[in-house]
N, C-alpha and C positions, 0 to 999 in steps of 0.2 A: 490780738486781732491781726490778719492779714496787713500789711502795709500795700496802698494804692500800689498802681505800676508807675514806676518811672526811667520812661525810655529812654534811652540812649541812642546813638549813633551806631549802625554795625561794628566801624574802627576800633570805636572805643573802646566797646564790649568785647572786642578778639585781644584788642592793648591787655587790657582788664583778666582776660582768662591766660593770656601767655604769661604775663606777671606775676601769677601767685599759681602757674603750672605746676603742682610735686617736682622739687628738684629728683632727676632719676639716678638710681644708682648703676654703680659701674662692676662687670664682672670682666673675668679673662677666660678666654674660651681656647683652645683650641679650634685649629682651620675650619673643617667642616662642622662645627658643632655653631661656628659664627657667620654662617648662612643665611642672609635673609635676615640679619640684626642690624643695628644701628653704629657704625663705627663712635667709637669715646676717644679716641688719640688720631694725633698725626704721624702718619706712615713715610718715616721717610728710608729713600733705597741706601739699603745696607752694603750693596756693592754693586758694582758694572755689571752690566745686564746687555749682550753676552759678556761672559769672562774672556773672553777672546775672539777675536776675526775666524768669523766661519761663513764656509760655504753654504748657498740658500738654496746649492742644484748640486746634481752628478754632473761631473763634468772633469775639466785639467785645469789645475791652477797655474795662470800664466802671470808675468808681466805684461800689463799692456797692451806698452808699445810694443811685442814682438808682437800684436798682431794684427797692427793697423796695415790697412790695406787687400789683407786678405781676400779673398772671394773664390767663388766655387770652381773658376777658372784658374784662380793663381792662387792657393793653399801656401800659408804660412808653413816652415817646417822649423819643430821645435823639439829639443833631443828629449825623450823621456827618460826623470830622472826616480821614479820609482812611483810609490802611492801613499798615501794618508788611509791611517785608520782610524775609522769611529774610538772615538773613548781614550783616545794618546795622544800624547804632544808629537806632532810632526814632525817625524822622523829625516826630514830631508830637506835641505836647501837650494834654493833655487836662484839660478843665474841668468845673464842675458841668453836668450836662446835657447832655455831649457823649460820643462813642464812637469808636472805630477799629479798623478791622479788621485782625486776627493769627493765622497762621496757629501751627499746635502747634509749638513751640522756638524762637517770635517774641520779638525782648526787647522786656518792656513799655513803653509808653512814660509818661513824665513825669506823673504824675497819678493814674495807676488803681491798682486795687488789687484787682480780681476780674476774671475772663474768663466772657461767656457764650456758652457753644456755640450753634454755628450753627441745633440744630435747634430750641432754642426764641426764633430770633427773624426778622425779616420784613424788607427792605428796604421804603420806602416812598420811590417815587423817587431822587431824586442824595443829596439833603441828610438823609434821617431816614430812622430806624432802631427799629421796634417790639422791644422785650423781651416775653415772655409769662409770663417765670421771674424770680424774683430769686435771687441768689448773695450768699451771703456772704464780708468779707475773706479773700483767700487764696485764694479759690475758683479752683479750675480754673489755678492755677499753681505753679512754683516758686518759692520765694524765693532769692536769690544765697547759699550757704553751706551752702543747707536740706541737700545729699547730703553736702559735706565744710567744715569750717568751716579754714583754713589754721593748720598748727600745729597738727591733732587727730594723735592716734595714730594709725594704720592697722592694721598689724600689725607682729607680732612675730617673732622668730626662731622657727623651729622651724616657720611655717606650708609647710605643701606648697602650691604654686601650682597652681591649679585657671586653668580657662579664664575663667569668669566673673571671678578676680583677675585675670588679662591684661585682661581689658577695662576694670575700675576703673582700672587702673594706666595703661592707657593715656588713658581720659580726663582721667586728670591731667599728663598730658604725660611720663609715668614711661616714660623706655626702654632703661634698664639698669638690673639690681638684684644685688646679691649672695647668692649662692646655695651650700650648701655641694659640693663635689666628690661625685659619690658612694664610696660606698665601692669597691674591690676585695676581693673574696671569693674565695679558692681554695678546690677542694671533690675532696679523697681520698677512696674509698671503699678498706679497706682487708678484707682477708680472703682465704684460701686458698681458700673456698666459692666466691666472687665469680665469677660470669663476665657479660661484654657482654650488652646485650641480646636483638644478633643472633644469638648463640649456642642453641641448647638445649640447657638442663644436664644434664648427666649427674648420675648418683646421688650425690646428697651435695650437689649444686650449685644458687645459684640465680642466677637476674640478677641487674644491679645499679641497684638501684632509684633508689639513696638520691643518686648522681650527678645524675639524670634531678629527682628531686624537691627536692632542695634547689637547684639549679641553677634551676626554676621560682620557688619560694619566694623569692629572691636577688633573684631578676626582679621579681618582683613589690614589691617593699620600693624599688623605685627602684634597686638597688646592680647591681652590674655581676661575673656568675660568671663564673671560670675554671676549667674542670675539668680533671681528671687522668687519664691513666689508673689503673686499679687497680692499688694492692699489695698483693702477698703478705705476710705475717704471717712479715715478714724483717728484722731490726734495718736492714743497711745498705743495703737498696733504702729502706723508711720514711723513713730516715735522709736520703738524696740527696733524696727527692721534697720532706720538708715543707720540706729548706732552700730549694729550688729554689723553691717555693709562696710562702715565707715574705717571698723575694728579690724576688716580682713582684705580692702584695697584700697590704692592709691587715689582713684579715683570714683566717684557715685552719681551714676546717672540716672534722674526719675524722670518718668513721662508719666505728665496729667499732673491736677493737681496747682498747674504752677498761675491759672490766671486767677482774677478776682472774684470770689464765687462765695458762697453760703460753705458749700461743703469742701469748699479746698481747703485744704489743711496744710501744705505743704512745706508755706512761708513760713506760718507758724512754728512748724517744728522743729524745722534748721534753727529759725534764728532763737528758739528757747535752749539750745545747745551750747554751754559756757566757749569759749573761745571763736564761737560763732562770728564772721562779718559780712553782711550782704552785699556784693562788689556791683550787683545792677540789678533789676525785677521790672523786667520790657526793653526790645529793641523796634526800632524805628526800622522792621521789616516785612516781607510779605513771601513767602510764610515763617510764620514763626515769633509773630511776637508779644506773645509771654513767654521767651524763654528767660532764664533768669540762671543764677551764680551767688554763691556763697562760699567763702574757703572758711572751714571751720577746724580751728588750728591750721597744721600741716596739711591741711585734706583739702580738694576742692568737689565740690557737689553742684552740677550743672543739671538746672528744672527745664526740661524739653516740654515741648506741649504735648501733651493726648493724642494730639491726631496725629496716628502713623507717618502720612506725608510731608507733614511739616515737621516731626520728630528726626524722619531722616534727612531731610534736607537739614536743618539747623548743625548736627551732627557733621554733614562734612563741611557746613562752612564755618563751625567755631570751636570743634573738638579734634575733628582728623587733624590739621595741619599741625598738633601740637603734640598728636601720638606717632606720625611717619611724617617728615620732613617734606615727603616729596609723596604724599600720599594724592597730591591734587595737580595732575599736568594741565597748567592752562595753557590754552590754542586762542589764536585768533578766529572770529567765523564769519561770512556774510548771512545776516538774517535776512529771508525768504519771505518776512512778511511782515507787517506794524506788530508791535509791540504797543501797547498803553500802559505809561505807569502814572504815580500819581507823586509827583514831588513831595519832598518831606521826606522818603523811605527808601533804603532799597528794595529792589525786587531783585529774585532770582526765578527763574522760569527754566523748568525742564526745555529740552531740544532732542530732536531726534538730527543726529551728525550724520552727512554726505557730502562724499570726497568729491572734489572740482577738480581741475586740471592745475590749477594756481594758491585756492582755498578749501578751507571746511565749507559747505551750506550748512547751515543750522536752521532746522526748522521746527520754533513753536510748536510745542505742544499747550494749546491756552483751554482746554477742559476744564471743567471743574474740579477749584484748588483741592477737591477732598479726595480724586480719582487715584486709589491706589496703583490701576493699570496704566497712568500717565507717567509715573515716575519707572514703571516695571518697563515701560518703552523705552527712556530716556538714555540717552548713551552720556549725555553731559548735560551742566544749565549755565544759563547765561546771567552774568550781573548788570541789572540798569541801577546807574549810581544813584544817589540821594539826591541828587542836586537836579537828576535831566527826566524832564517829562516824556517818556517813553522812546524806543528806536523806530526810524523810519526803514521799511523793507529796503535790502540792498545797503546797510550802514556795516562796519566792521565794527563788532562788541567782543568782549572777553566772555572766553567760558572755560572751563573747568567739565574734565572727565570725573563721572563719578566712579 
């Protein structure tokens, strides 16, 4: 028989599902093929970054001090002692009083130590070279180390690779890295109501949202969905599907099924699964609570509820943060308007996000909890803790982009 609910604390249940997470495995990718994955190692620079003092402009590599004081009325005069080429070690050295031209990413040559751009200065025939400006050390270059110094940190595990990290990583000559597997996610939607999209339901019936929306959500966290068709609110159809589900990903997501009911099945058939442990069944929130957890063996199986809105709400706040690291940016916001909650639980409440001059506004969206088009508005939601009887308009709350 179904076991009662017994709820928990959000915390606890988020403690509860990171701890018995599928450990994920590690592959090695090449650069661009580790794009948008999960870094597994620490990146540290393999060598100086530039390899050498170069110019960051066209211009004449000077010293200095030859051309402090300078100005459009009294031109430093400085002997020109030839040019720098792209892609060679610099071919010429330079002394007090003398200059060489380099174009931007030129390595300096032997003596200087500031570059001045080409528009404040003059040829004067083969041999000299007018300044109109002076620069100071450093000017107008890099120094060899300035971007990476060999042996710094880079990064760490858990960073997601963005395109601009392919391109650091490649100017360090990085072109393979370890990255972790995504996850596999199976996703039942279960109930007698349930019908396909393509369908129109008859009385009593509706689509099936929660395949379609959690299967996006999956998507988007980097993880890789496999979906199901629907079951009915049948011990031994449940039964075949979540083994079968269970057999071909890391993780199993069912919606429906999970509260206390005549025809729920759901508790049942996880926990009749040998290696089966039920880690919570109800959280002390709103929306969402009968959601529930079992890690059976090496697997974990998280029961969402039926209702589309509360299925995806629950999803980012106790399944995303543990598929993308950084799948959830929280912002601070001013809310626009009362909030009511009811101590004992958390609440989380869709917002529609507008930029202030200083803050986010976050403005409530408090429709009823069941309105599909309230979450389809929502740019983020905001959490009222367990402990505080609702926010007052005008309070700063955390919230979270969906």
């Amino acid at each position: 028989m179904t076991e009662f609910l017994k709820v928990v604390k959000y915390e606890e249940a988020v403690e509860k599902i990171g701890n018995h997470f599928p450990v994920r495995k590690i592959e090695r990718l090449d650069l661009l093929s580790a794009s948008g994955r999960v870094l597994a190692e620490d990146i540290i620079g393999p060598e100086d970054l530039p390899s050498f003092d170069r110019s960051t402009v066209d211009g004449f590599a000077v010293k200095a001090e030859d051309s402090f004081g300078s100005s459009e009325s009294l031109p430093a005069y400085l002997e020109y002692q030839g040019e720098v080429k792209m892609g060679e070690t610099a071919g010429i050295k330079i002394v007090k009083g003398q200059c060489g031209w380099i174009p931007t990413g030129g390595m300096m040559p032997p003596g200087t130590d500031a570059v001045v751009m080409v528009e404040y200065t003059e040829r004067l025939g083969d041999d000299t070279v007018l300044i109109y400006r002076p620069v100071g050390p450093g000017e107008n270059l890099m120094l060899r180390g300035e971007d990476v110094k060999q042996g710094q940190s880079l990064f760490n595990p858990g960073k997601i690779i963005r395109p601009q990290d392919v391109g650091f990583l490649a100017s360090l000559g990085i072109d393979r890295i370890d990255v972790y597997q995504p996850y596999k996610i199976g996703i039942i939607s279960t109930g007698d109501e349930i019908v396909t999209i393509e369908v129109d339901p008859g009385a009593g019936q509706v689509r099936d949202v929660n395949t379609h929306a959690l299967a996006s959500a999956v998507h988007s966290c980097g993880s890789i969905p496999h979906t199901y068709p629907i079951i009915k609110d049948e011990f031994q159809a449940l039964n075949d599907a979540v083994l079968e589900a269970l057999e071909d990903n890391d993780v199993l997501l069912l919606s429906g099924g999970s509260s206390v009911g005549i025809m729920d099945v759901t508790i049942d058939v996880l926990l009749s699964i040998p290696g089966s442990e039920l880690l919570f069944h109800g959280l002390a929130v709103k929306p969402g609570k009968p959601t529930l957890a079992v890690k059976v063996n090496e697997k974990l199986v998280i029961g969402l509820p039926g209702h589309p809105v509360s299925a995806l709400m629950m999803f980012n706040i106790v399944c995303s943060p543990f598929l993308k690291p950084d799948a959830r940016r929280k912002i601070s916001v001013k809310v626009t308007q009362n909030i009511a909650s009811q101590p004992g639980r958390d609440d989380f409440i869709p917002v529609i996000l507008e930029e202030d001059d200083e803050i986010w506004l976050g403005q409530p969206l408090l429709g009823k909890s069941g309105l599909m088009s309230i979450l389809s508005l929502a740019d983020a939601f905001i959490h009222v803790p367990y402990e505080q009887q609702g926010i007052l308009a005008g309070s700063i709350a955390s919230a979270w982009f969906f």
